[in-house]
C-alpha positions as CSV (number, residue, x, y, z in Angstrom):
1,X,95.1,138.2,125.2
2,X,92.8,139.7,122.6
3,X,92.2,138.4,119.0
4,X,94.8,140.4,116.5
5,X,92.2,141.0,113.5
6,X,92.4,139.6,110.5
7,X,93.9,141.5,107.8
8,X,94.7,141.0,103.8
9,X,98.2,141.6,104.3
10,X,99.4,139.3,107.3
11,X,100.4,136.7,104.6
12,X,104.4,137.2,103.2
13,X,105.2,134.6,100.3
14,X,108.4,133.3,99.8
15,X,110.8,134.1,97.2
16,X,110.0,131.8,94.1
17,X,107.3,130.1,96.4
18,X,105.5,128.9,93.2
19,X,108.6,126.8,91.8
20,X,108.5,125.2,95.1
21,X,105.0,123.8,94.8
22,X,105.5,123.2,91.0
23,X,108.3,120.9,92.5
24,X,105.8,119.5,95.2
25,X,103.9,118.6,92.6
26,X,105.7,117.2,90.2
27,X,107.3,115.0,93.1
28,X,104.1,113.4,94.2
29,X,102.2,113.3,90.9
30,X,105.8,110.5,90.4
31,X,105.7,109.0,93.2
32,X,101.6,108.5,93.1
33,X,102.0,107.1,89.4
34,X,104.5,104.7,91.1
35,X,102.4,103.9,93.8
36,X,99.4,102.8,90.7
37,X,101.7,101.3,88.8
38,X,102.5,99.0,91.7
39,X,98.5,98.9,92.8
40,X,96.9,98.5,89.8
41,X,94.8,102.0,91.2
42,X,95.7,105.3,91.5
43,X,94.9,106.5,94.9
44,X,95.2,109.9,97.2
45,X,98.8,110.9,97.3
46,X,98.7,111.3,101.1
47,X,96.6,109.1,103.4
48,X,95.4,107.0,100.9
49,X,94.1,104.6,103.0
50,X,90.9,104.8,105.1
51,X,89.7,104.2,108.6
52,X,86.2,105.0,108.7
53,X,83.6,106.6,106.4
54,X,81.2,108.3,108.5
55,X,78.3,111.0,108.5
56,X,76.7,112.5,110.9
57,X,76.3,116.4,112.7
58,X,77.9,119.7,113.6
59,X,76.0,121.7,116.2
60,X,77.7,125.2,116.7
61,X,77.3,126.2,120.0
62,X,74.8,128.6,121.4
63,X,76.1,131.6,123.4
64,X,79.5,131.8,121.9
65,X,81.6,135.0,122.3
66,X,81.8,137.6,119.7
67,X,85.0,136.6,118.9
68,X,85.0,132.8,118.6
69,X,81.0,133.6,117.2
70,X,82.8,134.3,113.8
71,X,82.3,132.6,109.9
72,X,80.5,129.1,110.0
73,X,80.5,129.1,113.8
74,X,78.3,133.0,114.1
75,X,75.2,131.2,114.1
76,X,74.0,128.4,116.4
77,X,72.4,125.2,114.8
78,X,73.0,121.8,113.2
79,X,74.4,120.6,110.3
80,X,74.9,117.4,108.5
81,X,79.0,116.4,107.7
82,X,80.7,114.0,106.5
83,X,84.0,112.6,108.2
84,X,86.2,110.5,106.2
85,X,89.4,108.8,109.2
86,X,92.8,107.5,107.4
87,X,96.4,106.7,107.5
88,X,99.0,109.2,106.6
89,X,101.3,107.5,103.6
90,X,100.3,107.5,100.2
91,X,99.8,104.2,99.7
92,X,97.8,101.3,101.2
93,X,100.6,100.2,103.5
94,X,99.7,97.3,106.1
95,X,99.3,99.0,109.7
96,X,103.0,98.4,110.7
97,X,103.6,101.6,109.4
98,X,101.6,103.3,111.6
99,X,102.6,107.3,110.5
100,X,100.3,110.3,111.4
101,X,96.5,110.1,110.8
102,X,94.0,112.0,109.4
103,X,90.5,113.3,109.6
104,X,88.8,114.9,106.9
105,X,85.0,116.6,107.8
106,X,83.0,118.5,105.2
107,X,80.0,120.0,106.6
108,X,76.8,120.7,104.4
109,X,74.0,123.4,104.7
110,X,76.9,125.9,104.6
111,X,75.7,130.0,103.6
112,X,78.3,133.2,102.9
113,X,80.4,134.1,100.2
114,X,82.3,130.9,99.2
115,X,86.6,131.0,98.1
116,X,86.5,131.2,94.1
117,X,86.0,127.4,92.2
118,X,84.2,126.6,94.7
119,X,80.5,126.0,94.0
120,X,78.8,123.2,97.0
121,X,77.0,125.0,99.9
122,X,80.1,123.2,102.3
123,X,83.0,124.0,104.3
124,X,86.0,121.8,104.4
125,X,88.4,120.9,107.2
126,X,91.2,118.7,106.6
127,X,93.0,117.9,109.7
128,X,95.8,115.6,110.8
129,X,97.1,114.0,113.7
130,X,99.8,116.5,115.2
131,X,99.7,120.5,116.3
132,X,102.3,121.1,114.0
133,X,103.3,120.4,110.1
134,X,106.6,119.3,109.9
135,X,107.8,121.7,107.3
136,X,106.6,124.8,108.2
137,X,106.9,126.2,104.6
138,X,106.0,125.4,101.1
139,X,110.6,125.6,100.4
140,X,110.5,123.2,103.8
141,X,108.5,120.5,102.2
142,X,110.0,120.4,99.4
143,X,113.7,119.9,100.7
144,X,112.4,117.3,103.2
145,X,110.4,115.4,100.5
146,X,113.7,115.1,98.3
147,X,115.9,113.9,101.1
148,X,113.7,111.1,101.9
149,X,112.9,110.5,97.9
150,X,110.0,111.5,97.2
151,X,109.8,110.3,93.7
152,X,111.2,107.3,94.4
153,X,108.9,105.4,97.2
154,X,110.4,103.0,99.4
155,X,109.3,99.4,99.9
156,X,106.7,98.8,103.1
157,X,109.1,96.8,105.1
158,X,112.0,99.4,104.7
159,X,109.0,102.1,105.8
160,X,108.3,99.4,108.3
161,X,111.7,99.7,109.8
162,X,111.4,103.4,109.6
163,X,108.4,104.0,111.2
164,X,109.2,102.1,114.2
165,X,112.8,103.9,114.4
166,X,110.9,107.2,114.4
167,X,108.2,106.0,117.1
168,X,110.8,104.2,119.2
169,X,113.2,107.8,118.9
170,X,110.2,109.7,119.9
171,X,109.6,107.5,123.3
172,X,113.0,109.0,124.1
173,X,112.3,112.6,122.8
174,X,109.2,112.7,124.9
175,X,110.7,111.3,128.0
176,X,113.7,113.6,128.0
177,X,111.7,116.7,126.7
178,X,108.5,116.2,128.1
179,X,107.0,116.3,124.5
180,X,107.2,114.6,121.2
181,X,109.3,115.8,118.3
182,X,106.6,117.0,115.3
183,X,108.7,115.1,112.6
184,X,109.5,111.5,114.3
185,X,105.7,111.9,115.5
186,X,104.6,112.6,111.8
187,X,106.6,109.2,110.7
188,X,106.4,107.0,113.7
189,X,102.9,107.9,115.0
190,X,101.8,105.5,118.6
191,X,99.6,102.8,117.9
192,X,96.8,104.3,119.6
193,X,92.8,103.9,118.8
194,X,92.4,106.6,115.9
195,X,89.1,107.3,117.4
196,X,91.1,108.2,120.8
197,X,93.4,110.8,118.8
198,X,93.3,114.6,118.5
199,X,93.4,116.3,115.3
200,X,94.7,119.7,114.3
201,X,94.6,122.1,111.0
202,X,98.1,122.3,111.7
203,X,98.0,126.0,109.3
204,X,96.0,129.0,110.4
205,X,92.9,129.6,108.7
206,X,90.9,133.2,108.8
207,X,88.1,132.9,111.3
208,X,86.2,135.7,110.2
209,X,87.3,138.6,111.4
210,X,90.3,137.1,113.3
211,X,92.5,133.8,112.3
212,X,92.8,131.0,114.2
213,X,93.7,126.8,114.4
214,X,91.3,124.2,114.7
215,X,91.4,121.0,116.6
216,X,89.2,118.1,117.0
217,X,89.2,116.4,121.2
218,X,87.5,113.0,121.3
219,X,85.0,113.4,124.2
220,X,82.9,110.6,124.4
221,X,83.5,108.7,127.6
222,X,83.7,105.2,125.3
223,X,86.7,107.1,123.6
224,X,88.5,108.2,126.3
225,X,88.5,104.7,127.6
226,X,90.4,103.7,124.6
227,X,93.4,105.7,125.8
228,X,94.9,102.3,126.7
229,X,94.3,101.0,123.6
230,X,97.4,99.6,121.2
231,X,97.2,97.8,118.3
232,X,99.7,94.5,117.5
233,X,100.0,95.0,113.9
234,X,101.3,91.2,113.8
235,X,98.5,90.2,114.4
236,X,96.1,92.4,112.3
237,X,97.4,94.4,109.4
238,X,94.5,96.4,108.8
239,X,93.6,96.6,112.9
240,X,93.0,100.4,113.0
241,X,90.3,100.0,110.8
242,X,88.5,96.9,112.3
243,X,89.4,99.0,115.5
244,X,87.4,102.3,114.2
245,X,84.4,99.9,112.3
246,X,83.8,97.4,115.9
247,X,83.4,101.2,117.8
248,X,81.1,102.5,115.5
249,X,79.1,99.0,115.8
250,X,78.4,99.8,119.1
251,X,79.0,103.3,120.0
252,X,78.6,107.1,118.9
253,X,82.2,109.3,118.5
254,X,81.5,113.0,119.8
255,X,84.5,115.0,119.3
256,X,84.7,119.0,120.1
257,X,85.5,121.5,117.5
258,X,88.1,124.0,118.9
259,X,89.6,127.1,117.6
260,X,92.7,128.8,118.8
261,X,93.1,132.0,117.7
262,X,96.0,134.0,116.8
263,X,96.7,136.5,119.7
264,X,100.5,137.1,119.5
265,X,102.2,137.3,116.4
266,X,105.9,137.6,117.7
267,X,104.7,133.6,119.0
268,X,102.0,132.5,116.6
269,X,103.6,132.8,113.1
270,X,101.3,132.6,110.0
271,X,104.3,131.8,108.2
272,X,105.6,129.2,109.8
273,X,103.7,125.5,110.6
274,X,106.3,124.0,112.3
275,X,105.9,126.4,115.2
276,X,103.1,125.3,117.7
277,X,101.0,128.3,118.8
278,X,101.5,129.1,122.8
279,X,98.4,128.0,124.8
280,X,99.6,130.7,127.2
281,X,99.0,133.0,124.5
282,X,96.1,131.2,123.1
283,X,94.2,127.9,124.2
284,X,91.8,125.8,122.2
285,X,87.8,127.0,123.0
286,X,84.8,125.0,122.0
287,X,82.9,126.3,118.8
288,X,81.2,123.3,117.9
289,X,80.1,119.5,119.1
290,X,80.8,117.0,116.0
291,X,78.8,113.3,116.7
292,X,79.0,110.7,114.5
293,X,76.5,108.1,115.8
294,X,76.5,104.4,116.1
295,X,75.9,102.9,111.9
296,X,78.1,100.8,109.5
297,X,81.1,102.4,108.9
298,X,83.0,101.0,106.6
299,X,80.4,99.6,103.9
300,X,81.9,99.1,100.8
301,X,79.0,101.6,98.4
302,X,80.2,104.3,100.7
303,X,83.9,103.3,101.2
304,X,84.5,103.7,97.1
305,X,82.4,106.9,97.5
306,X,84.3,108.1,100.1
307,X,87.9,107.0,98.7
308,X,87.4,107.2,95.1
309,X,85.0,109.8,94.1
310,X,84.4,112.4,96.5
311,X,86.7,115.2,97.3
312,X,87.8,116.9,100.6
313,X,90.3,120.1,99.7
314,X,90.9,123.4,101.7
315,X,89.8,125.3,98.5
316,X,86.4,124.0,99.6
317,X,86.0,126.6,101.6
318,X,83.8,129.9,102.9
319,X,86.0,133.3,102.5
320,X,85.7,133.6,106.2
321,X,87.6,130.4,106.9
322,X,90.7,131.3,104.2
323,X,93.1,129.1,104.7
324,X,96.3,131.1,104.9
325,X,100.5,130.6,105.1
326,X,102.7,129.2,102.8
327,X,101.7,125.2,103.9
328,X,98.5,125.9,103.3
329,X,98.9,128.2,99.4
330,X,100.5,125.4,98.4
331,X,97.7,122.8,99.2
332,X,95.2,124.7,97.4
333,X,97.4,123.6,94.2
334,X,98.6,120.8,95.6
335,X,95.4,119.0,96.5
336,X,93.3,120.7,93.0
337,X,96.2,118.9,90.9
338,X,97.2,115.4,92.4
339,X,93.1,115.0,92.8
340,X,92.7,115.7,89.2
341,X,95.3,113.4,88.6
342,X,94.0,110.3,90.5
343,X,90.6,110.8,89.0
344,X,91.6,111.0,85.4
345,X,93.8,108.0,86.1
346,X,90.8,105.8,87.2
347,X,88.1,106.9,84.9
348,X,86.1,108.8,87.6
349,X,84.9,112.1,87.4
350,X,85.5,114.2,90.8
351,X,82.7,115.4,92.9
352,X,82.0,117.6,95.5
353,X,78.7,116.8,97.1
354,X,75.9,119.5,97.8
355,X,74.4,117.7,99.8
356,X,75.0,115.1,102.6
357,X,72.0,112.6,100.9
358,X,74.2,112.2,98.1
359,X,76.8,109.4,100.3
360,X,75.9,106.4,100.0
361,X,74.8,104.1,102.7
């Protein structure tokens, strides 16, 4: 099917959508000054802990369509990023509660007309383990976030037990459906090699003049042979991260940038995040190669850069890669104001690197 264009109108905000991410807010700005008070640190208020610091390139591919040839990917040629791997929760929980992951790239060397506040030549993805969100709006979040108490965190061995209830649940969903469920998936994530994972934008984004998903494939043949991989979190309570570190010792990650664009809008809601898009309607195509080559991935100059100091946001964005629903309007508030909460917390001013020489070896 043909790409539906992009168009200023295709978003529809709910009804008092602000109060709901005021409430988002003011939910996890508690829950994160819980989390430092317990700590002793203020830390991201969603996957606070970290896999694997890395840098390397983004090659856009030559030859692409005119459609997919759109925003950052309309020109081919390499450039530098950063790639920052972690844990879902928003605390440094022992790997036990193993939850959905993320990965976070910010590419450098970025030219067009950039979203307002936003001043670095770069382009920010922040993706997460998982095709779907959960909630699929801003109103969605918020009601889920209360039910499980937001504001008042749980202790790790009750998320312990829950984690493995959602991951043992979603065994049986899978078998039964043939797929797992988004939400037990998004608590109870397998204990998989985070390096053997995919990882999805979730939200649509504009693609220049169309809209699209993105997703990262792991392609090198040393991470597909990690598909066997599980971690015993008895015996190693940080093993995702020794995991990602003893790979990167030895071997360079390649992963495929795809986008999926938005074809069918009776299917592919913009609205809605919790619905998965229809390959039939729409499958994933190649844009761009990421590879992160073999180096020292988890050294602790670039660790506290990576974790503690630099920042990785939607806002940070080119105009032709928007991001756009109600998920996504609320993260451009979300992520400005619990950011500029942990870093006034800790003493550290916020930065958003121009350049890629800036990290730390």
């Amino acid at each position: 099917m043909p790409p539906l264009p992009y168009a200023d109108d295709i978003e529809t905000p709910e009804p008092d959508e602000q109060a709901s991410i005021d409430g988002i807010i003011a939910g996890m700005t508690t829950e994160s000054r819980t989390v430092e008070q317990r700590e002793g640190q203020a830390v991201r208020a969603s996957h606070a802990k970290s896999t694997a610091c890395v840098i390397g390139d983004l090659t856009v591919a030559a030859g692409l369509p005119p459609e997919l040839a759109q925003g950052l990917f309309s020109r081919a040629g390499t450039l530098p990023v950063a790639v920052r791997f972690a844990q879902g929760p928003g605390e440094r929980l022992g790997d036990r509660v193993s939850t959905h992951r993320g990965m976070a790239i910010k590419v450098f060397g970025v030219e067009g007309e950039r979203l307002p506040g936003h001043d670095a030549p770069t382009q920010d993805f922040v993706l997460a383990s998982g095709p779907t969100f959960p909630a699929g709006t801003a109103a969605g979040f918020l009601s889920q976030a209360k039910k499980i108490g937001l504001a008042t965190p749980m202790p790790e061995s009750v998320k312990s037990v829950a984690s493995s209830l959602a991951r043992n649940l979603n065994k049986v969903v899978n078998a039964v459906t043939g797929g797992p469920s988004p939400l037990l998936d998004f608590y109870g994530h397998p204990f998989g090699h985070p390096l053997d994972d995919y990882y999805f934008s979730q939200c649509p984004m504009r693609f220049g003049d169309h809209v699209a998903k993105l997703g990262a494939f792991p392609v090198a043949p040393e991470q597909l042979a990690l598909d066997d991989w599980q971690l015993d979190p008895k015996q190693d309570e940080d093993g995702f991260c020794h995991a990602a570190v003893a790979y990167f010792d030895r071997h360079d990650a390649v992963f495929e940038l795809r986008a999926q664009l938005w074809t069918n809008a009776a299917t592919q809601p913009i609205e809605d995040t919790s619905v998965e898009w229809p390959a039939q309607d729409s499958e994933y195509r190649t844009v761009a190669t990421i590879r992160l080559p073999r180096q020292a991935a988890y050294g602790p100059n670039r660790v506290r850069y990576f974790d503690e100091i630099m920042t990785f946001r939607p806002a940070h964005s080119l105009a032709a890669h928007q991001p756009l629903g109600g998920v996504m309007r609320a993260r451009l508030q979300v992520y400005r104001a619990l950011s500029d909460f942990r870093h006034r917390e800790n003493g550290v001013s916020a930065v958003s690197p121009a350049s890629v020489d800036a990290i730390p070896a």
